[in-house]
C-alpha positions in Angstrom: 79.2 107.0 138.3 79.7 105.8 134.8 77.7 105.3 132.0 77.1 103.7 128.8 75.2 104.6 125.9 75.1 102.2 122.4 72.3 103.7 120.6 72.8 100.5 117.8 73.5 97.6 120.1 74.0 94.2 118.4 74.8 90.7 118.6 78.2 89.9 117.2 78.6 86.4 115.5 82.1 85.3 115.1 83.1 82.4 113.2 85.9 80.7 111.9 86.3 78.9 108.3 89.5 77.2 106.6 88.1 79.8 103.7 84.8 81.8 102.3 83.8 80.4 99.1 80.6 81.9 96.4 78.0 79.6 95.6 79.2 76.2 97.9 78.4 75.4 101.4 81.1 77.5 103.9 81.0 75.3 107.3 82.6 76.6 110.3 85.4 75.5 112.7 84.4 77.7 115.3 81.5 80.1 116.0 81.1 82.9 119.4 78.0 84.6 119.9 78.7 87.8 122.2 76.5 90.8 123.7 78.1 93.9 121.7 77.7 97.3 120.2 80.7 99.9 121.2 79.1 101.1 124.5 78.1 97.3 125.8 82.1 96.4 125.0 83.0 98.9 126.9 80.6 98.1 130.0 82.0 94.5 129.7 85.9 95.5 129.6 85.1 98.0 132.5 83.1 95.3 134.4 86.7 93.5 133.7 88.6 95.6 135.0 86.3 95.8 138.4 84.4 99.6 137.4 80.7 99.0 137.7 78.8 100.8 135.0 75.3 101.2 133.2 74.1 100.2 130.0 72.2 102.8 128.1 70.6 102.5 125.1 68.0 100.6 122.6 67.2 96.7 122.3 64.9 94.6 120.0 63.2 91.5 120.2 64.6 88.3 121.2 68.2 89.8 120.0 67.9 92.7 122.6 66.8 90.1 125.7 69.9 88.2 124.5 72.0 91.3 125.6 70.3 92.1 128.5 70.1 88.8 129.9 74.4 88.4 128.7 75.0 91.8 130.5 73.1 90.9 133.7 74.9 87.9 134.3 78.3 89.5 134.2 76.5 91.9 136.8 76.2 94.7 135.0 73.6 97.3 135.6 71.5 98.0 132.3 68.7 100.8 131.8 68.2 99.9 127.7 64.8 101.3 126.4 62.9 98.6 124.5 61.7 99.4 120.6 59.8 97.6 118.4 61.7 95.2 116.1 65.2 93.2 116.3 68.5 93.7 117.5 70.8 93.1 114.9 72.9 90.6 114.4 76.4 91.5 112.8 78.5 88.2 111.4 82.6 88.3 111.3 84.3 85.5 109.8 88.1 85.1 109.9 88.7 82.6 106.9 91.7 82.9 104.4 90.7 86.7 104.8 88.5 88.6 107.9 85.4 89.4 106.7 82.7 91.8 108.4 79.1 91.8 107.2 77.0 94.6 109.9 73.3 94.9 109.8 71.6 98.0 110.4 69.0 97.8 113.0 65.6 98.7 113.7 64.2 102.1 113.6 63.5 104.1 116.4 61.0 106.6 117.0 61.1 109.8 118.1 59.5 109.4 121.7 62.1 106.7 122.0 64.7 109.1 121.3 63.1 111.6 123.3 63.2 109.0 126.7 67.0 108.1 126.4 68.0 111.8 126.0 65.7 112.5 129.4 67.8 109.5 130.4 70.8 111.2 130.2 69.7 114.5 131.5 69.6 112.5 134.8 72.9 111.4 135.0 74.3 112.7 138.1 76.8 115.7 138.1 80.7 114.6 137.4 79.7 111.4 135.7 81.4 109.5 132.9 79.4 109.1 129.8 80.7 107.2 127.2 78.9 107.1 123.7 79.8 104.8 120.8 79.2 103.7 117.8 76.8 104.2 115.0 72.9 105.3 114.9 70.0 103.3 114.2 67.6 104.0 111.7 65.9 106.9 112.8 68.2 109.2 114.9 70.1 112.1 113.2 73.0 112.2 114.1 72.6 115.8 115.4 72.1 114.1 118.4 75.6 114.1 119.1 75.4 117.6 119.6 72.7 117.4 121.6 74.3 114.9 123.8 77.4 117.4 124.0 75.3 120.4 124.7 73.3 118.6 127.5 76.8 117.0 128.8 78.5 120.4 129.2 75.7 122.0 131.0 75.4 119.2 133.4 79.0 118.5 133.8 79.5 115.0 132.7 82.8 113.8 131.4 81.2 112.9 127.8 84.0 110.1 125.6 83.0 110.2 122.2 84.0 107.4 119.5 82.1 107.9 116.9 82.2 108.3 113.1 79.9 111.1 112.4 81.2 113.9 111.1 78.8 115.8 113.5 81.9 115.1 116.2 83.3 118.3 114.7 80.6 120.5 116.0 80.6 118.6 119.4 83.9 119.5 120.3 82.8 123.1 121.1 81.3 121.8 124.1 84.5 120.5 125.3 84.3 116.5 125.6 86.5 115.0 128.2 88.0 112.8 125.5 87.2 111.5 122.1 88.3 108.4 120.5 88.8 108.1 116.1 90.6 105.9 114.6 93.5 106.6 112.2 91.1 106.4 109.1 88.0 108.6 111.2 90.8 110.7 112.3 91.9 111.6 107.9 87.7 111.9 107.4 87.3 114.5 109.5 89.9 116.2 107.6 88.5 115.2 103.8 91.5 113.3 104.0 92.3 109.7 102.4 95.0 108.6 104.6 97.1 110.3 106.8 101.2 110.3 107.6 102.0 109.3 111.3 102.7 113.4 111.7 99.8 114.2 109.9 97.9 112.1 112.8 99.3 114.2 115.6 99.0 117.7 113.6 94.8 116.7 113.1 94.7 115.5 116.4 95.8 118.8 117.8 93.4 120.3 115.8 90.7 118.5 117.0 92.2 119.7 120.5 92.2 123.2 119.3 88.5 123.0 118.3 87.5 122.2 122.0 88.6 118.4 123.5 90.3 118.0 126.3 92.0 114.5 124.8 92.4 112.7 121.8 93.1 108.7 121.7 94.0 107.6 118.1 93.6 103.9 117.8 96.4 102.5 114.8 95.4 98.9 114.9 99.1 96.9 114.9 101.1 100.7 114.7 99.6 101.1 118.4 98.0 104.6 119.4 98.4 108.3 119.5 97.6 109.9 122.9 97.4 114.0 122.7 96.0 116.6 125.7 97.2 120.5 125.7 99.6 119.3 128.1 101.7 116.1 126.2 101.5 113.7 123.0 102.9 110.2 123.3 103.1 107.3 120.9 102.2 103.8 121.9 103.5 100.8 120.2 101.3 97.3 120.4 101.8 94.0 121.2 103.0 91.4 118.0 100.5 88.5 117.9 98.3 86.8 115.2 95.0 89.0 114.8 91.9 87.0 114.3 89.0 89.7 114.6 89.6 93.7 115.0 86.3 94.4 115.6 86.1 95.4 119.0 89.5 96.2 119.8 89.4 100.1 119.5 86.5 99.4 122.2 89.0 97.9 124.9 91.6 100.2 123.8 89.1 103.1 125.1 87.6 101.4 128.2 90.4 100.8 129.3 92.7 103.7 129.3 89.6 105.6 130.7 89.3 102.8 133.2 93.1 102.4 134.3 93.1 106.3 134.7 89.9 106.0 136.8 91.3 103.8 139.0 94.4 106.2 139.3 97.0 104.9 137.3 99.3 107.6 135.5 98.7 108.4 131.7 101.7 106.3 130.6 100.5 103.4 132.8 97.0 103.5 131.5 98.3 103.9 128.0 100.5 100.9 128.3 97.3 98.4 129.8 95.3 100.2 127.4 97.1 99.1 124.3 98.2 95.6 125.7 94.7 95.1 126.1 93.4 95.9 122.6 96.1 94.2 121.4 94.4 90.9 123.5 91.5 91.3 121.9 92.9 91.9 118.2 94.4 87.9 118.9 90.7 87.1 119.8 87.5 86.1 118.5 85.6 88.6 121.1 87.3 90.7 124.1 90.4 89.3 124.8 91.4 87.7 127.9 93.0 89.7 130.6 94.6 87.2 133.2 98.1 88.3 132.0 97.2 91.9 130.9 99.5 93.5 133.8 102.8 91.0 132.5 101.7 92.0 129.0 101.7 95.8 129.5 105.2 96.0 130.7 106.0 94.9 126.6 104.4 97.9 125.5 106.8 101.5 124.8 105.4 104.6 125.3 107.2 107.7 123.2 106.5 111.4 124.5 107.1 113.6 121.6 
């Protein structure tokens, strides 16, 4: 089974100006409202791809029926715990520039805290648990490693993509397979930037320290794939982007998802990075009617 787990879920507002101007009416072209938060973008490109998963985490308000009701008409299975307050709404606007203004969220309580992770503790055995994304107000995020601990002794396949630097001390407890991005990837490393070498020599370090594989998203240079056993370079599909946001998301669901369904590394890589690419040229998730035609233009380098 496979689950998902967006402790900050959120409403993402995408619009589209000719340009953003201070102190004068902006109007909009083009405006998308979409069900979102890392997790809930990875339950929809799954869902997709035809993997049935569960939604796990907190909603809000009017904001957090929005998702629910969005998530259960694309059938998919939701288990969210309701807290006082509103789901957030984050705005992107792609104008002579892309702009990304995120909210924070509501707070949630301890108890509230203390029911997902009992959640999780009844995930069965051999499970896929996916966890993304930031924390609301009111979780430490210590409870990374409490996710990993709890994830190791119950043997779930536990995908990390998140930017704490907590993700360090996770990766004793052996995660199945986390997920930075080129700039998380140089943080975890007090590092500003980071060479295309430097990327693979950090992420074998973060394979040394205890995960079993490392995706590096690159935005338009592609991905990094690394496990103890091979490291291979992706390149990406050329297009016009229009909103990044979620594209490290598809990326992840669905290499995960193409290797669930059995396809070889370099085969998942390749739908992997044709589809994030997809949604880079989008204003949400990107479409996937052509994604198998599309994947055949991505190169895969083992190095």
């Amino acid at each position: 089974m496979i689950y998902t787990c967006t402790m900050n879920t959120a409403i993402d507002l995408f619009v589209k100006m000719d340009a953003l101007s201070p102190n004068v009416v902006n109007r909009t072209t083009e405006e998308d409202y979409q069900a979102n938060g890392k997790g809930v973008n990875v339950s929809v490109v799954l869902k997709e791809l035809g993997i049935h998963s569960t939604a796990l985490g907190f909603i809000a308000g009017f904001t957090g029926n929005y998702i629910k009701d969005e998530l259960i008409k694309k059938q998919i299975a939701t288990d969210f715990i309701n807290v006082d307050g509103i789901t957030r709404v984050n705005i992107f606007v792609n104008a002579n520039e892309e702009y990304k203004i995120v909210n924070k969220g509501p707070t949630i309580p301890e108890n509230k805290v203390a029911e997902l992770i009992d959640k999780m503790k009844k995930i069965p055995e051999n499970s896929y648990l996916f966890v993304s994304g930031s924390l609301p107000q009111g979780i430490k995020d210590d409870i990374f490693i409490e996710i990993s601990k709890l994830s190791q002794r119950n043997n779930l396949k536990l995908i990390l993509d998140v930017s704490s630097p907590k993700l360090l001390q996770c990766l004793a407890y052996q995660p199945y397979l986390i997920k930075p991005n080129d700039e998380e990837l140089a943080a975890f490393f007090n590092k500003k930037s980071l060479t295309e070498e430097e990327l693979i020599y950090y992420g074998k370090e973060l394979l040394n320290k205890g995960a079993l594989q490392v995706l590096v998203s690159r935005g338009e240079h592609g991905s990094i794939y690394l496990s103890k056993d091979e490291t291979i370079k992706v390149s990406s599909l050329e297009g016009k982007v229009v909103n990044t946001a979620c594209a490290g998301d598809t990326l992840l669901a669905t290499f995960v998802g193409k290797k669930i369904q059995g396809a070889s590394t370099d085969e998942a890589l390749k739908y992997a990075s044709a589809a994030g690419s997809l949604t880079a040229f989008s204003k949400g998730l990107g479409n996937f009617d052509n994604l198998s035609d599309l994947s055949k233009n991505i190169t895969v380098e083992h190095i």
